[in-house]
VMD Tcl script that draws the C-alpha trace (Angstrom):
set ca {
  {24.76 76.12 12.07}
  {22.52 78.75 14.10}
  {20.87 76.27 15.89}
  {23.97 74.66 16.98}
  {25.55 77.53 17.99}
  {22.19 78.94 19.97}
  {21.77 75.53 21.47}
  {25.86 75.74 22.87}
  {24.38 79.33 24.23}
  {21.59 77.52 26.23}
  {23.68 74.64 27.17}
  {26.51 76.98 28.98}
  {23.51 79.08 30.72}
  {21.64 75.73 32.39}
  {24.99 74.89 33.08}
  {25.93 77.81 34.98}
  {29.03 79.18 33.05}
  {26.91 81.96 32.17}
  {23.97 83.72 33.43}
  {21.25 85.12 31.21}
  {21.64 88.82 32.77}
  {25.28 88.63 31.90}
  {26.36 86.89 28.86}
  {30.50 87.14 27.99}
  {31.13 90.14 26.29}
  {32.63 89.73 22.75}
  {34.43 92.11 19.94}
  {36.69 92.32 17.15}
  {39.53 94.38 16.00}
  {41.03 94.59 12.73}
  {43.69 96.30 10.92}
  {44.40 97.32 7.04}
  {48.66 98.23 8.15}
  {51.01 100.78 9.42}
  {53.13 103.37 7.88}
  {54.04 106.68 6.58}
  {50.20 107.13 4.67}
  {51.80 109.77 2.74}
  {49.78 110.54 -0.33}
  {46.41 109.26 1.58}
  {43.81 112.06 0.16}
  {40.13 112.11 1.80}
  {38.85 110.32 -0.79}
  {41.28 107.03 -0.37}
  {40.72 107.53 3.28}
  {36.65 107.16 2.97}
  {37.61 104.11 0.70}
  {40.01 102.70 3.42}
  {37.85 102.91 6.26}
  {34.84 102.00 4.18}
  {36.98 98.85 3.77}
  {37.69 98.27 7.26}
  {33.91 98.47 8.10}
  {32.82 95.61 6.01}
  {35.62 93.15 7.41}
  {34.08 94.07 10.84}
  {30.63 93.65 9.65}
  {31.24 90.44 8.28}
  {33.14 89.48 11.14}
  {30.51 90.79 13.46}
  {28.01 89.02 11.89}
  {29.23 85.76 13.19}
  {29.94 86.63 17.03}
  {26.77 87.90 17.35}
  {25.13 84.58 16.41}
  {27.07 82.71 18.40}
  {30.11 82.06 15.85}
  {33.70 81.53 16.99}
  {36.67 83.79 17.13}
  {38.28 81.85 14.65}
  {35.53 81.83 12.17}
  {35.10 85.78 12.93}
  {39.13 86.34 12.40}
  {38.67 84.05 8.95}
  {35.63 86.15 8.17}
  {36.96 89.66 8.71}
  {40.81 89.22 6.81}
  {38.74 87.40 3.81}
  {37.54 90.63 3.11}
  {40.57 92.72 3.53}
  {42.88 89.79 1.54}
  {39.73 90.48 -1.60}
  {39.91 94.62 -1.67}
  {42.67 95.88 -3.75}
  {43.49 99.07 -1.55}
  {45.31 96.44 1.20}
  {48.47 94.94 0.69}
  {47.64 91.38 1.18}
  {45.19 88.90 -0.93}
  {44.28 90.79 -4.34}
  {45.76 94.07 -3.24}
  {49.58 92.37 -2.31}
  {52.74 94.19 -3.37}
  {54.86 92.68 -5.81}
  {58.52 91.52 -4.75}
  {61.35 92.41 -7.00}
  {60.63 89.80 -9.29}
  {57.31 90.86 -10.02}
  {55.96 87.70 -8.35}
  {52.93 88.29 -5.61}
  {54.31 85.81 -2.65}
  {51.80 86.14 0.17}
  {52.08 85.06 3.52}
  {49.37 84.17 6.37}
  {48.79 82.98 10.08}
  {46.07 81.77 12.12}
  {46.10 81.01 16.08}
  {43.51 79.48 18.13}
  {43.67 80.91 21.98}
  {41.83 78.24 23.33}
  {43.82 75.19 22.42}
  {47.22 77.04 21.26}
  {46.94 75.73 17.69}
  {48.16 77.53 14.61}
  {48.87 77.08 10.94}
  {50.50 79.72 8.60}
  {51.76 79.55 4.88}
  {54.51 81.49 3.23}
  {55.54 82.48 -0.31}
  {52.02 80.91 -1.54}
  {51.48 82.71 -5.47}
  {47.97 80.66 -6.46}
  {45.79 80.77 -2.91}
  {42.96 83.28 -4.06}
  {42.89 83.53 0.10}
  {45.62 82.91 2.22}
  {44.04 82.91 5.47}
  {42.23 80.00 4.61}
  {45.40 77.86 3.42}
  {46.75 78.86 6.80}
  {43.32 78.20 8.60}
  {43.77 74.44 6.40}
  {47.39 73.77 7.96}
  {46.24 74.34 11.32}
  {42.56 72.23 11.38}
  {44.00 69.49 8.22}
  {47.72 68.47 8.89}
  {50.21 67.95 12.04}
  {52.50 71.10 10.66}
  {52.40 74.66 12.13}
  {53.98 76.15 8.72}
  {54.03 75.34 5.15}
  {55.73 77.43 2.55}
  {56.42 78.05 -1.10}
  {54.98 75.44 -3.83}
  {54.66 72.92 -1.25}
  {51.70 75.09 0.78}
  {50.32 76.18 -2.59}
  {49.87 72.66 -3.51}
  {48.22 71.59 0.26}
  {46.12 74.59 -0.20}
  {44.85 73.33 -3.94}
  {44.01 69.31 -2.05}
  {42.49 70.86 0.94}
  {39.29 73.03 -0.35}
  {41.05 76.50 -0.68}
  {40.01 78.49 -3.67}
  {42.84 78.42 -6.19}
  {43.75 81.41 -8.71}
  {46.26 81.99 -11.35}
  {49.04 84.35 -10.40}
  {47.77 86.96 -12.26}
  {45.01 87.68 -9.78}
  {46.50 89.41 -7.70}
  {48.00 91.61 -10.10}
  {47.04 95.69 -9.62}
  {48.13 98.98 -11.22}
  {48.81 100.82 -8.17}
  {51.22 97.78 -6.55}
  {53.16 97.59 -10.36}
  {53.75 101.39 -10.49}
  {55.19 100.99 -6.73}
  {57.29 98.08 -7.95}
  {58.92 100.33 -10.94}
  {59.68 102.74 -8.27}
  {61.38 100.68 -6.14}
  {63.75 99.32 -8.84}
  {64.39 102.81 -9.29}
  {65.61 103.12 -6.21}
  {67.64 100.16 -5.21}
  {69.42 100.17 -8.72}
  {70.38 104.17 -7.75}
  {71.42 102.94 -4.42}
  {73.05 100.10 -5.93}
  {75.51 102.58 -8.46}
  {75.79 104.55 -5.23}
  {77.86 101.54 -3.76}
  {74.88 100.72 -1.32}
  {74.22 97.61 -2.39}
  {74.99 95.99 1.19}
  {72.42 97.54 2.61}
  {69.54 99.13 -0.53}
  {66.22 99.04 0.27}
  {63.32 100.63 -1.18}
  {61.96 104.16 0.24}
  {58.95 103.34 3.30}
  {56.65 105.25 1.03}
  {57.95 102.47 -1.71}
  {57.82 99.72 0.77}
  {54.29 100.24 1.96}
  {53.70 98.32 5.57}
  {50.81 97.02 4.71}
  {49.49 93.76 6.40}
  {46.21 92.92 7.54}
  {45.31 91.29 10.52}
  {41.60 90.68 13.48}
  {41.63 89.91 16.66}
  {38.61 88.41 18.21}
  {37.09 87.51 21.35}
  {33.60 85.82 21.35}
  {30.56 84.97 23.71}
  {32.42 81.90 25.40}
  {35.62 83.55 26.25}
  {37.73 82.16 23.71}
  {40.35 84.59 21.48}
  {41.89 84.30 18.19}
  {44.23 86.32 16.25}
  {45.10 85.94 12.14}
  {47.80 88.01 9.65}
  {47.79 87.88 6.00}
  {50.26 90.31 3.83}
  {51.99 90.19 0.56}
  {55.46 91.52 2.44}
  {56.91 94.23 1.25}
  {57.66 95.93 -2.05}
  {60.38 94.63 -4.05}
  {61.72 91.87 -1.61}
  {63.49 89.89 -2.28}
  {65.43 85.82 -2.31}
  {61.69 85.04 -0.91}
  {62.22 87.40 1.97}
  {59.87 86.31 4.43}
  {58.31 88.38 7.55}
  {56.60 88.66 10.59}
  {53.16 87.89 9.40}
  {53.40 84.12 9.22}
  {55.67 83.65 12.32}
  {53.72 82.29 15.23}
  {54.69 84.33 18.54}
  {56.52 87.60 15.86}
  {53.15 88.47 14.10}
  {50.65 86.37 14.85}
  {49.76 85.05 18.40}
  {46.49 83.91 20.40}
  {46.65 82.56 24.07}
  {43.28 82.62 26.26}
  {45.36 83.19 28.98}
  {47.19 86.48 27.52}
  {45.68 88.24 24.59}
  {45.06 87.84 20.83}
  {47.70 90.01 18.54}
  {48.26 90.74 14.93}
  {51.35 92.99 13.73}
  {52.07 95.47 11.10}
  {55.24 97.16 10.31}
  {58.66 96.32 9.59}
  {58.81 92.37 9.99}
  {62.52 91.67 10.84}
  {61.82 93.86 13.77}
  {58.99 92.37 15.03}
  {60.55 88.90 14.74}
  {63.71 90.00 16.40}
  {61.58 91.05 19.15}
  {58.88 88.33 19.31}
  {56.59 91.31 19.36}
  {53.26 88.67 19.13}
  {54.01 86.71 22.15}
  {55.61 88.89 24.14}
  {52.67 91.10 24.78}
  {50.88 88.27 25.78}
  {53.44 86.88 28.18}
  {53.09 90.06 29.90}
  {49.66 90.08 30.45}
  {49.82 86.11 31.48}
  {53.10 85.64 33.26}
  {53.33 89.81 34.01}
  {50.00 90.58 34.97}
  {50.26 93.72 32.97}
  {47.03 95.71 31.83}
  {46.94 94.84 27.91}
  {47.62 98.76 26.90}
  {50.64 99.56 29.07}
  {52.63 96.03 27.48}
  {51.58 96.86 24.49}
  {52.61 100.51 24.35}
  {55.93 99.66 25.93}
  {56.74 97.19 23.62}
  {55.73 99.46 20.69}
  {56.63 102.88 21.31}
  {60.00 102.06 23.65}
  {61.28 98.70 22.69}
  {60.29 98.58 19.37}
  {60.94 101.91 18.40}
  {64.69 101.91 20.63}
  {65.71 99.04 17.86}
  {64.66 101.70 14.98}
  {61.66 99.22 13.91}
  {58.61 101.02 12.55}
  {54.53 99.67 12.67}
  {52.24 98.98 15.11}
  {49.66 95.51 16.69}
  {45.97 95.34 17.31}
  {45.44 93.14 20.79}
  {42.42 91.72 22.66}
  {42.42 89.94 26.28}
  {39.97 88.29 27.56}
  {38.01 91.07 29.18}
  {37.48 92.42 26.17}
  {39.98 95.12 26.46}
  {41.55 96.67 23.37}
  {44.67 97.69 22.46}
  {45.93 99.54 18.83}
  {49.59 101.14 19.19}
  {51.72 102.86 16.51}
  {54.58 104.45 15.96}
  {54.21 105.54 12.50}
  {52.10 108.52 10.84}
  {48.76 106.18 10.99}
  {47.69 103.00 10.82}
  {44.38 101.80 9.37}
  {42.53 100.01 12.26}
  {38.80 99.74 13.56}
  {36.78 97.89 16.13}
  {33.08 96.44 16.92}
  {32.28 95.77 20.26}
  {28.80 94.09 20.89}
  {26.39 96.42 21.01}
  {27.69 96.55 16.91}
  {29.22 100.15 16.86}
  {32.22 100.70 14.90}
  {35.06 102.49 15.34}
  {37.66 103.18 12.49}
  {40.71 105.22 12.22}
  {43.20 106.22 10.21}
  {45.66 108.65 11.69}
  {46.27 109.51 15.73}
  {43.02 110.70 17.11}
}
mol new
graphics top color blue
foreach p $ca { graphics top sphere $p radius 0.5 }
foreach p [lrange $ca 0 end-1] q [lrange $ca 1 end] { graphics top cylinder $p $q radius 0.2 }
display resetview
């Protein structure tokens, strides 16, 4: 695999795509979610950001060899999707039911190709069921026991439900009840939801751009806390949450889905930078802190163009989020610096 990738190095260097003195530049940005963090002591936020490090070493890891953006974006939400403190993989909410029903997306800049799953409850990872629809069958989106059952045929790690299950993500569940039932008495029932703190925004996404130019962008999230009729969001929506175009930017969402598909947060900011010629930080704060926020929709996106330019709005009290550029120094934060 290192050969291969350091022989495709030489290859584009003889050919004259690149020069030795000046070899593409390449990075990565992830994100852990946005919302109110209320509760988030020092301690948890060590434990977050210690989180976020490790997807963007293991993501890093890969660039810097040569690897592609997809394999880097694969890489860095494995991680996140297999630590407990983020709400997707082993760490997803549970929806009113009690059932974990996670959702994922994948997009390929280069060639414009995607897969995403939704409402999956036995895919250990659910980037890589989504990475599976998008290399292994002509579909863009499976969902429900349909993608669970593609995943378990096409080399994805299967678990029993009761993975995913976690403490912290029950006790938020019984909460919730709480407080739709209250609403519920209250004659609310039209429009009950859960409290934000209750609801916890907590998707994961990476962004990527490596060494020949090429971007990617993935999502994975378990939705939000008690949802429900197999409510699903932004996250596996190609152009609302997820979106990759070499000729825009890569972008992964966090926040309150319906918004963001409303919107078509994902591919909007990159239609500005391709069809707008915007700079990637002005569409991207316009379209978080004015449009977004003029609609009453809370989160926030993580975006990468080509030049390796970086973008990581929110409109919410933090958002966990880091970044590796190429020399390998990280970057993670937690609240507005």
């Amino acid at each position: 695999m290192l050969f291969r990738r350091v022989l495709a190095l030489i290859l584009l260097v003889l050919s004259g795509n690149l020069s030795a003195q000046n070899l593409p530049r390449f990075a990565l940005v992830v994100h852990g979610g946005a919302g109110a963090m209320g509760g988030v002591t020092p301690a948890q936020e060590s434990r977050y950001r210690a989180g976020l490090e490790k997807a963007l070493e293991a993501g890093y890891a890969l660039l810097k060899e040569g690897g592609t953006a997809i394999e880097a974006v694969r890489a860095s939400i494995r991680v996140l999707e297999d630590d407990s403190l983020f709400n997707a993989g082993k760490g997803a909410v549970f929806s009113y039911e009690g059932r974990n029903e996670l959702d994922a997306s994948i997009m390929d800049g280069k060639a414009l190709r995607a897969g995403a799953v939704a409402g999956v409850t036995r895919v250990k990872n659910p980037i890589e069921a989504a990475y599976a629809v998008m290399e292994q069958s002509p579909h863009v989106m499976l969902c429900g026991r349909g993608a669970d059952e593609f995943a378990a045929t096409h080399g994805c790690q299967m678990v029993k439900p009761a993975y995913f299950y976690t403490t912290a993500q029950r006790k938020l569940l019984i909460q919730a009840r709480k407080t739709l039932r209250r609403q519920q008495h209250q004659g609310k029932s039209g429009s009950a939801q859960a409290s934000k703190k209750e609801l916890k925004y907590g998707t994961v996404g990476a962004v990527a751009l490596d060494a020949f130019g090429n971007l990617a962008a993935g999502t994975s999230t378990g939705g939000i806390t008690a949802k429900r009729w197999n409510r699903i969001g932004d996250s596996p929506i190609i152009g609302a949450g997820t979106y990759a175009s070499n000729a825009g930017c890569a972008v992964s969402c966090t926040g309150q889905g319906e918004f963001f598909i409303r919107l078509g947060v994902a591919k909007s900011l990159s239609d500005q930078l391709e069809i707008g010629h915007k700079p990637l930080q002005e569409a991207a704060a316009d379209l978080i802190f004015e449009k977004l926020a003029a609609m009453g929709g809370a989160g926030g996106l993580i975006a990468i163009d080509r030049k390796g330019n970086i973008a990581m709005p929110f409109n919410t009290r933090g958002m966990f989020r880091g970044y590796v550029r190429e020399d390998g120094s990280i970057c993670t934060e937690v609240f507005n610096q």
